[in-house]
C-alpha positions as CSV (number, residue, x, y, z in Angstrom):
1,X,73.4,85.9,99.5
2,X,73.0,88.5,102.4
3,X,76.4,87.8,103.5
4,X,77.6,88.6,100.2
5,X,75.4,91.7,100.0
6,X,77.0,92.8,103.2
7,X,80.6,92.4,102.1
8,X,80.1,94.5,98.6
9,X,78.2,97.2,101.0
10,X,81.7,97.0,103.2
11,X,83.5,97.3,100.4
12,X,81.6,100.3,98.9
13,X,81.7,102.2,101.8
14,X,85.6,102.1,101.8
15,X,85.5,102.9,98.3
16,X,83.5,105.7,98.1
17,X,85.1,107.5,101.3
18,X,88.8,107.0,99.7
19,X,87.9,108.7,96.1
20,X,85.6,111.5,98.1
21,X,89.0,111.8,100.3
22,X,91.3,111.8,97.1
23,X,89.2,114.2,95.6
24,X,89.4,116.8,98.4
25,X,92.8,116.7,99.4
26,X,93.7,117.2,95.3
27,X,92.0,120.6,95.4
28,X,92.5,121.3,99.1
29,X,96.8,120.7,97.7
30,X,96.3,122.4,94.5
31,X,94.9,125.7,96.5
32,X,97.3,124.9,99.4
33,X,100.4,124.9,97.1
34,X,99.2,128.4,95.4
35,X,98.4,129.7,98.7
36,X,102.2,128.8,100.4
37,X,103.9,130.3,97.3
38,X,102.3,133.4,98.1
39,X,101.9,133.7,102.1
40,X,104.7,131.0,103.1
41,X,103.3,131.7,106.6
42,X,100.5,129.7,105.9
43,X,102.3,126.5,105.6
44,X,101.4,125.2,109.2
45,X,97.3,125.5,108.1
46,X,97.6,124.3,105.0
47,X,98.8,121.5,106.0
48,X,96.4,121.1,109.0
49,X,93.7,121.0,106.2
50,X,95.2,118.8,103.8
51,X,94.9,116.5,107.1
52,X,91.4,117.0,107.9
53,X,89.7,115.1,105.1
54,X,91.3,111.8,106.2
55,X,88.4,111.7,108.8
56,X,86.6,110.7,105.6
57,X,88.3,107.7,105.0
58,X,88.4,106.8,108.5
59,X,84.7,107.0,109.0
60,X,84.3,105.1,106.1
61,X,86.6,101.9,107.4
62,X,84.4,102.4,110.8
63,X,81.3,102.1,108.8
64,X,82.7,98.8,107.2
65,X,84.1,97.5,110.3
66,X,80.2,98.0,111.4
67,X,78.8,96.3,108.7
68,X,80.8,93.5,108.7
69,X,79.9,93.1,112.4
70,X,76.5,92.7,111.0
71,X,77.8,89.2,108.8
């Protein structure tokens, strides 16, 4: 039972980084998209922060890689 317990809290943490990362890179690309049509010259920093909230995602597979140590 714990072991299974472990692997769903694995899983969640995967889970819910990836749709918190999917979430901010839609509006960070929605704004970015408005903001390059406007001030091309921006394009290098847009796309530095549509980059930055895959550290979400990777935190979350480092979480799960530390629970699963746990099993």
């Amino acid at each position: 039972m714990n072991t299974a317990l472990l692997g769903f809290d694995a899983a969640f943490a995967v889970a819910l980084s990836g749709l918190c990362t999917a979430w901010a890179q839609s509006r960070i690309g929605a704004a970015g998209a408005g903001a390059i049509a406007e001030k091309p010259e921006t394009a290098p920093m847009i796309i530095v922060l549509e980059a930055l909230p895959e550290t979400i995602i990777l935190f979350g597979f480092v979480i799960a890689f530390l629970i699963i140590g746990k099993m």
